[in-house]
C-alpha positions as CSV (number, residue, x, y, z in Angstrom):
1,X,69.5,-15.5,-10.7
2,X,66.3,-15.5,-12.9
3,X,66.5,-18.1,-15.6
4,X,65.6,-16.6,-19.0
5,X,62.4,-18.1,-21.3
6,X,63.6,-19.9,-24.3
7,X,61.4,-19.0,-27.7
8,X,60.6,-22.3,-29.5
9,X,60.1,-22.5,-33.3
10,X,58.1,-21.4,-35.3
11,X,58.5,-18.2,-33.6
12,X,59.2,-15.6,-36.2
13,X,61.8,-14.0,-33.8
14,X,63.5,-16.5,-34.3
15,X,64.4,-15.4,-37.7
16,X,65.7,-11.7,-36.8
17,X,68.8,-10.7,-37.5
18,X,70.8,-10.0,-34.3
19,X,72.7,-6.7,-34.3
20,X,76.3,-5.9,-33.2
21,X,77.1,-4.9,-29.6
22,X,79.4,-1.9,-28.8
23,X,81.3,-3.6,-26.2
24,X,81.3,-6.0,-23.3
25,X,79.6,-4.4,-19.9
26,X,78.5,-5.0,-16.9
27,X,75.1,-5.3,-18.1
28,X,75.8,-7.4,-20.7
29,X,77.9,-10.1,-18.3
30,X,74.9,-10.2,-16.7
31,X,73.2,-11.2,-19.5
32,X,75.6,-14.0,-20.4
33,X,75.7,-15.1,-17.0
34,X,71.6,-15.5,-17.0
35,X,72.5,-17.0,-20.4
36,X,74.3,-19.6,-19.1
37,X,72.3,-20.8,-16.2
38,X,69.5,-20.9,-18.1
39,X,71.3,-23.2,-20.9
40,X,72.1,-25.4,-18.4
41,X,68.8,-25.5,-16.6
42,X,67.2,-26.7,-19.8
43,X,69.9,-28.6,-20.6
44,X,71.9,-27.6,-23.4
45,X,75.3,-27.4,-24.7
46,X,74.6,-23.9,-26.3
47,X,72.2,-20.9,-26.5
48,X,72.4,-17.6,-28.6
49,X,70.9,-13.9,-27.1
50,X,68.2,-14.5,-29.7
51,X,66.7,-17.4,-28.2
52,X,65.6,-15.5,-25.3
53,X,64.5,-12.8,-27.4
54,X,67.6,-10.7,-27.3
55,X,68.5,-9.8,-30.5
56,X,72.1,-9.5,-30.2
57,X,75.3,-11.3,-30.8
58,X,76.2,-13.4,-27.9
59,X,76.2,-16.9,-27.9
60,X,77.3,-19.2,-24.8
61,X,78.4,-22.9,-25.1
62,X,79.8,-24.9,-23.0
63,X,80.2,-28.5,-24.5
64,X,81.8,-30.4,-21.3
65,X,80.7,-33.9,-20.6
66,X,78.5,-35.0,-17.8
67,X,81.4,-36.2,-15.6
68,X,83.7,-33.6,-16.7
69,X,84.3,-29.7,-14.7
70,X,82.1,-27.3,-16.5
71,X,84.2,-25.3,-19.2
72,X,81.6,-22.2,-19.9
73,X,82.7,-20.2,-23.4
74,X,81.3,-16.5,-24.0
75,X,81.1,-14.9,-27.5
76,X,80.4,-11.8,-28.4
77,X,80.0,-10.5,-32.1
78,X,81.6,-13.8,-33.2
79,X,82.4,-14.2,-36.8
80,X,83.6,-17.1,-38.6
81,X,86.6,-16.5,-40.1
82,X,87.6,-19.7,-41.7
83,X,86.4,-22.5,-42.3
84,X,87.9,-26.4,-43.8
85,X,86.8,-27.7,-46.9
86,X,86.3,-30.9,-44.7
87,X,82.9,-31.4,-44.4
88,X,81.6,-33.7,-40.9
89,X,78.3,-34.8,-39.8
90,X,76.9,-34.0,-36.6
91,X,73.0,-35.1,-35.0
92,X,71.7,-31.6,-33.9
93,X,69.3,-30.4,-31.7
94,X,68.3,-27.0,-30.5
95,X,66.8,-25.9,-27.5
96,X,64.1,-24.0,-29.6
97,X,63.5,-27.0,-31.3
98,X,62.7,-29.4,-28.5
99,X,62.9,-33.3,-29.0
100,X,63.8,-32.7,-32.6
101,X,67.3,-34.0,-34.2
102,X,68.6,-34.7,-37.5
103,X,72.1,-35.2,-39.3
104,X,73.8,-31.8,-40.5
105,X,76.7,-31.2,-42.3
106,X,78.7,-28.8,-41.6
107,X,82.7,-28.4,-41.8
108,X,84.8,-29.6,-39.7
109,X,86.9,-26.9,-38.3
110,X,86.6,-23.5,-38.4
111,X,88.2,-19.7,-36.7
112,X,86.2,-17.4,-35.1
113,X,86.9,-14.5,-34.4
114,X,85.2,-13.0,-30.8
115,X,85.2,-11.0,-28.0
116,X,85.3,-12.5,-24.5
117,X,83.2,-12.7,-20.8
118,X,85.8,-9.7,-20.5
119,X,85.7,-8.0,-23.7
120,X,89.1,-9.2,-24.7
121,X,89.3,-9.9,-28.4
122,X,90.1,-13.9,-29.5
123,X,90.6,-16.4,-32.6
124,X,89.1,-19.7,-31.3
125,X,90.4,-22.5,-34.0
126,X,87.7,-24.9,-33.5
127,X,87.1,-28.7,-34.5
128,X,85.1,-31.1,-34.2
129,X,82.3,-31.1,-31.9
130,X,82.6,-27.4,-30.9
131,X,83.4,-26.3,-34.1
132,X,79.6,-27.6,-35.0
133,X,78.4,-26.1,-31.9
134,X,79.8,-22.4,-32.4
135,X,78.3,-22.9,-36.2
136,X,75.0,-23.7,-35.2
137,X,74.5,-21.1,-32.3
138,X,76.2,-18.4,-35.1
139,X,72.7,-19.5,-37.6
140,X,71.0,-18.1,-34.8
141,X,72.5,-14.8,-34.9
142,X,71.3,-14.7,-38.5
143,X,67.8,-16.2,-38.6
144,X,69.1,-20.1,-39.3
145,X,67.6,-23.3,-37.4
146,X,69.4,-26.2,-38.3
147,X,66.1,-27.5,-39.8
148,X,66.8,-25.1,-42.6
149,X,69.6,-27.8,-43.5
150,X,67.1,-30.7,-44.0
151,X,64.5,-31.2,-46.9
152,X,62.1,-28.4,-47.6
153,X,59.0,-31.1,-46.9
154,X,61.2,-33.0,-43.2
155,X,61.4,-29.1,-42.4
156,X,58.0,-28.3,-42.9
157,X,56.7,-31.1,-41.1
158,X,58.6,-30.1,-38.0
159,X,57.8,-26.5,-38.1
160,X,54.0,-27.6,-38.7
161,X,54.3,-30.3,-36.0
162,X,55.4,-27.8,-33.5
163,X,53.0,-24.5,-34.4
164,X,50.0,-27.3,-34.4
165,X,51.4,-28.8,-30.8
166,X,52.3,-25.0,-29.3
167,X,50.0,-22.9,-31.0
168,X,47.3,-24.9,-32.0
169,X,48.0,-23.1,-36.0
170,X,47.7,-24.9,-39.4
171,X,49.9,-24.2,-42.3
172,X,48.1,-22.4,-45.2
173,X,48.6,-23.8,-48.8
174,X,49.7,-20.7,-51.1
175,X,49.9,-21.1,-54.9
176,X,52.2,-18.6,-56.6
177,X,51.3,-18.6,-60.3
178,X,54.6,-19.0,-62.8
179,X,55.5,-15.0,-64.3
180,X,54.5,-13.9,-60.8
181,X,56.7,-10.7,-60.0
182,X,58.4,-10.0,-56.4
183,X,55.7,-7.2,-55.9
184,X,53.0,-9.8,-56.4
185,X,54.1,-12.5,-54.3
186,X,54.2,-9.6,-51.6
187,X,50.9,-8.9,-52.4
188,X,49.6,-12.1,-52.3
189,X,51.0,-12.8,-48.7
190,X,49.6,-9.4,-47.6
191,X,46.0,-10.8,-48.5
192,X,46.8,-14.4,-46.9
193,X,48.4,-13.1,-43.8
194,X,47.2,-9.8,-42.5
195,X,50.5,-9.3,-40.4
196,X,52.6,-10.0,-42.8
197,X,55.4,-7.7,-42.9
198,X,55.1,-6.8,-47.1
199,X,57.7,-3.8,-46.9
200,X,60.3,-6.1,-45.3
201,X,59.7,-8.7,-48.0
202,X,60.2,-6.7,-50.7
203,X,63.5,-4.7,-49.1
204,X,64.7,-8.3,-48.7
205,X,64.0,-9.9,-52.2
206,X,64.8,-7.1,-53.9
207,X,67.7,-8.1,-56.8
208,X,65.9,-11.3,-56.5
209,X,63.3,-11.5,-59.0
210,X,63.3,-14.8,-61.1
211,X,64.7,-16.8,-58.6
212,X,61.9,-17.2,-56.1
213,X,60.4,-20.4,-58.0
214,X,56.6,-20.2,-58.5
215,X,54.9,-23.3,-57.0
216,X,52.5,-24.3,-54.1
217,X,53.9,-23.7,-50.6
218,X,52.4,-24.4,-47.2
219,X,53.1,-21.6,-45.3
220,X,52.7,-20.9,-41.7
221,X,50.6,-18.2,-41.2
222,X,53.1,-16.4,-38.7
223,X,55.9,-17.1,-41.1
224,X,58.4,-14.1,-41.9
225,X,59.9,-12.7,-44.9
226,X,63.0,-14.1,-44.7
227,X,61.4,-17.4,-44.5
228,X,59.2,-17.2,-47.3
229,X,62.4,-15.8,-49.3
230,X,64.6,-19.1,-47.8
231,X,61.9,-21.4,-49.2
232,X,61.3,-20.1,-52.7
233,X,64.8,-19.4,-53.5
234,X,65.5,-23.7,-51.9
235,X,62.6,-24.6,-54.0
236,X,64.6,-22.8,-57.4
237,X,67.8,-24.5,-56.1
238,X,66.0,-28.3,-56.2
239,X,64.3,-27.4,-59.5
240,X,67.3,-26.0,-61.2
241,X,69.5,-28.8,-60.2
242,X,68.9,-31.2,-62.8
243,X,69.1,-28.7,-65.6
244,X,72.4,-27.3,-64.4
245,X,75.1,-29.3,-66.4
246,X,73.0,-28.6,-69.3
247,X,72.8,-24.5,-68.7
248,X,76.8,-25.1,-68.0
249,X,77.3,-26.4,-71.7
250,X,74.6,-23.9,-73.0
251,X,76.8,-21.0,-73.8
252,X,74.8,-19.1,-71.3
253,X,75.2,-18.1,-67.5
254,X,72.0,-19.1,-65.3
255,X,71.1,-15.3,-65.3
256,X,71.2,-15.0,-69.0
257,X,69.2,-18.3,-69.0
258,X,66.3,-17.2,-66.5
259,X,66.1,-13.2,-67.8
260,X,65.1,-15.2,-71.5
261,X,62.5,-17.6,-69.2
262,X,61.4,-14.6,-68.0
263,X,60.4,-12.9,-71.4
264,X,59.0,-16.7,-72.5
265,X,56.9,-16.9,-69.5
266,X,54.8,-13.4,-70.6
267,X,55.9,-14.1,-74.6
268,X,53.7,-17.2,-75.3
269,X,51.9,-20.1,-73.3
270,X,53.0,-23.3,-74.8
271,X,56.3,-24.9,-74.6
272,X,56.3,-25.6,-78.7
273,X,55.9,-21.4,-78.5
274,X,58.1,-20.4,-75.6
275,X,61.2,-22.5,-77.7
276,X,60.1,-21.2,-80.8
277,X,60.6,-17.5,-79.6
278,X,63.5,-18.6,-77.7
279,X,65.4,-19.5,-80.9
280,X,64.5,-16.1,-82.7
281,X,65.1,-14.1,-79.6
282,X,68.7,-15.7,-79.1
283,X,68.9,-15.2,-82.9
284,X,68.8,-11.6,-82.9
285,X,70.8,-11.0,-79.7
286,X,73.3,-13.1,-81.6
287,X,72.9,-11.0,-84.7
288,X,73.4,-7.8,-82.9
289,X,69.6,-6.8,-83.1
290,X,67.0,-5.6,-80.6
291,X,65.2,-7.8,-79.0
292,X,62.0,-5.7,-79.0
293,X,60.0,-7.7,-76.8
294,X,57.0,-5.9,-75.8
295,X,56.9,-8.3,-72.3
296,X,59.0,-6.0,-70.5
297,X,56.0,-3.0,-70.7
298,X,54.4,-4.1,-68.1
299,X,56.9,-5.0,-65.7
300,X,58.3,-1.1,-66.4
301,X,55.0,1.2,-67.3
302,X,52.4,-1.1,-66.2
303,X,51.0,-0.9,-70.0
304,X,50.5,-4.4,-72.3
305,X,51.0,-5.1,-76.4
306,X,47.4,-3.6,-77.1
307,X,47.8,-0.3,-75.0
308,X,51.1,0.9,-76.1
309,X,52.0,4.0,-78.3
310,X,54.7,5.0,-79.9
311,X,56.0,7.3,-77.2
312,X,55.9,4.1,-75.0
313,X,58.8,2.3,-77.0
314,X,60.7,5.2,-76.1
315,X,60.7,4.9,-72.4
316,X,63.8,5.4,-70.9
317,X,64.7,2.0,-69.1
318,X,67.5,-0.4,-69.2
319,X,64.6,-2.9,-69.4
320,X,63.2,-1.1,-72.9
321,X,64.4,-3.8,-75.1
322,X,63.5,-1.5,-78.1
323,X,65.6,1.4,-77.2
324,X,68.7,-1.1,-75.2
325,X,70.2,-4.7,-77.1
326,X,70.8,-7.5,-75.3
327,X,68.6,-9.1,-72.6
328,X,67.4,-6.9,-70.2
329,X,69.5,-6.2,-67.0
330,X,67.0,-8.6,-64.9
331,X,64.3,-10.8,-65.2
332,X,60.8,-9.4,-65.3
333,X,58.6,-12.6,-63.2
334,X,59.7,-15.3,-61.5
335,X,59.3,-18.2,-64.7
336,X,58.0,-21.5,-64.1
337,X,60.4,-24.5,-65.3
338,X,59.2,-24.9,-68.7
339,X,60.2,-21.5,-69.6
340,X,63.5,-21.9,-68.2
341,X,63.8,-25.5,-70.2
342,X,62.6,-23.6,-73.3
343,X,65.2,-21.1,-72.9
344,X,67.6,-23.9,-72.5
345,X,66.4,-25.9,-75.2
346,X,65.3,-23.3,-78.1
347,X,63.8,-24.4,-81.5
348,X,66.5,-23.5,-84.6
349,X,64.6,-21.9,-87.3
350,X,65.5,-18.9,-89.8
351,X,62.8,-17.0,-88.3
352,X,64.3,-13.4,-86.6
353,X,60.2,-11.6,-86.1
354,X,57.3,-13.0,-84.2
355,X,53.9,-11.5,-83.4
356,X,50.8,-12.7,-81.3
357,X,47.7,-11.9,-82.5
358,X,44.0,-10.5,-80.3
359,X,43.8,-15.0,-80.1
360,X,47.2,-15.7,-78.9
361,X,48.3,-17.4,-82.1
362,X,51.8,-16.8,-83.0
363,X,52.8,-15.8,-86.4
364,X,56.4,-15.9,-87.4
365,X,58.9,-14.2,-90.3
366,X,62.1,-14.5,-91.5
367,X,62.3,-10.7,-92.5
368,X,60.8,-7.7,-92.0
369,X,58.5,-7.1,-95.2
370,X,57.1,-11.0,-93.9
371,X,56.7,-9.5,-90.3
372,X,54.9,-6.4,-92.0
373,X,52.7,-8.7,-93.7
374,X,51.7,-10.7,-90.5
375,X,50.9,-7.4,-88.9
376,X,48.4,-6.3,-91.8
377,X,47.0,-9.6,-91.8
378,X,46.5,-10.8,-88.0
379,X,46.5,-7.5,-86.5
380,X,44.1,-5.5,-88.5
């Protein structure tokens, strides 16, 4: 029997998505069976279809000691079903990962749900040592190394460490600017990385805008969309961290919280601004009165203050803060962290109308006639 060729990181295939299988065959025993031999050719105490470039849902493990009779396990379309609150620590390695370990934590226990070698349908209760095991080989079937557990930088420094070693490739630094939108960032990949798959990206972040946090990355240049969504939406998670007692005790949800960053981030430019408008703009929701925010224009018609008409403010869309109250039903960019702290931390004042003039200098009001008067004034 032919042994199989194991993919190593960074391999993008390595982050597909492995699909369902029918049913257990002939042709698929066959595959488990290579499967197996080649796992312990390599050796290892596990190995998922995907790792031989097989995008489907078969894992096989066999986690028998050294001096011990071989115990071989066969899943098919596995699916954890449970799992204990009970968390344990395990040092991992991965055949597509070779000479790399680190501590993950994972739970302890856990039921799975599977199909046998013979297509006969099981619930494996699992502890311990193979309950980590059938975890880690089920991250597979999803497009999860167990380097995705560690820091973003001990992560980075493998993957890099290996692409430089295997594929003589360099990570590329890539600086996303804060109020970038999802369709930018796809953009900006496209023009970095030739191959990259923009469509996917944008299918997969979709739903996701404002929470893929604006920074410097180092990329590599084969990397995947689900990767570069993983890493941006990790990099929100570390940055958000610290404020999120404080966004507890606001009065706010985090989406309320980051749709106001959002507006802030296109609003104004200064953090003494950004919590200025943040106080009038949860003023007026708070009074019941549109928000009005001319920010969301180009996010929905492409069109800024200066080029809008009249029939613009009309534009149907749940995102038209001068035809809908409230926030709007999303964020419009992905804000930087001192819009989200100014929407966390706005400035009280009386002031309910704000306008920025051809400058950038903000003028405020209390009322209307005063907003009126700012408009003849700076706007003329």
């Amino acid at each position: 029997m032919s042994l199989l060729k194991i993919i190593e990181a960074p391999d993008p295939r390595l982050r597909v998505i492995s699909s369902p299988v029918d049913g257990v065959d002939d042709e698929l025993r066959s595959l488990m069976d290579q499967m197996l031999e080649t796992m312990y050719a390599a050796p290892g105490i596990g190995l998922s279809a995907i790792q031989v470039n097989i995008p489907k849902r078969v894992i096989v493990l066999d986690i028998a000691g050294s001096e011990e009779d071989p115990d071989p396990r066969y899943f098919v379309n596995p699916e954890i079903v449970w799992q204990s609150d009970e968390m344990e620590n395990y040092k991992e390695g991965c055949l597509s990962l070779p000479e790399y370990y680190a501590e993950v934590e994972r739970p302890g226990a856990c039921h799975i749900r599977h199909l046998d070698y013979d297509g006969k349908e099981h619930l494996l209760k699992a502890e311990g040592l193979l309950a980590t095991c059938i975890q880690h080989e089920i991250d597979h079937l999803e497009g999860i190394l167990f380097v995705d557990y560690l820091s973003v930088l001990r992560r980075n420094m493998i993957l890099r460490k290996l692409a430089k070693g295997d594929y003589g490739i360099n990570s590329v630094s890539i600086t996303f600017p804060e109020g970038v939108t999802i369709t930018e960032i796809g953009e900006i990949l496209k023009l970095k990385f030739l191959d990259f798959d923009e469509a996917t990206f944008l299918r997969l972040a979709k739903g996701k805008e404002g929470f893929l946090f604006p920074d410097t990355y180092n990329f590599l240049p084969n990397i995947g969309p689900r990767q570069v969504i993983f890493e941006m939406e990790e990099n929100f998670d570390q940055k958000l961290e610290p404020l999120m007692l404080e966004i507890e005790e606001s009065g706010h949800s985090l989406e309320e919280i980051i749709i106001m960053a959002s507006l802030l981030e296109e609003e104004a430019r200064t953090r003494q601004t950004r919590k200025m408008i943040a106080g009038i703009l949860w003023n007026r929701i708070e009074l019941g009165m549109l928000l009005q925010v001319d920010a969301v224009f180009p996010y929905i018609i492409g069109k800024n203050t200066f080029q809008l008409t009249l029939e613009d403010l009309q534009f149907d869309s749940l995102y038209n803060t001068y035809k809908y109250p409230g926030l709007p039903p999303g964020a419009i960019s992905n804000p930087g962290l001192q819009s989200i702290e100014s929407a966390l931390q706005p400035t009280e004042s009386d002031y309910l109308f704000y306008l920025s003039d051809r400058d950038g200098n903000t003028h405020y009001a209390v009322n209307f006639e005063g907003h009126k008067r700012n408009k003849r004034i700076y706007l003329r």
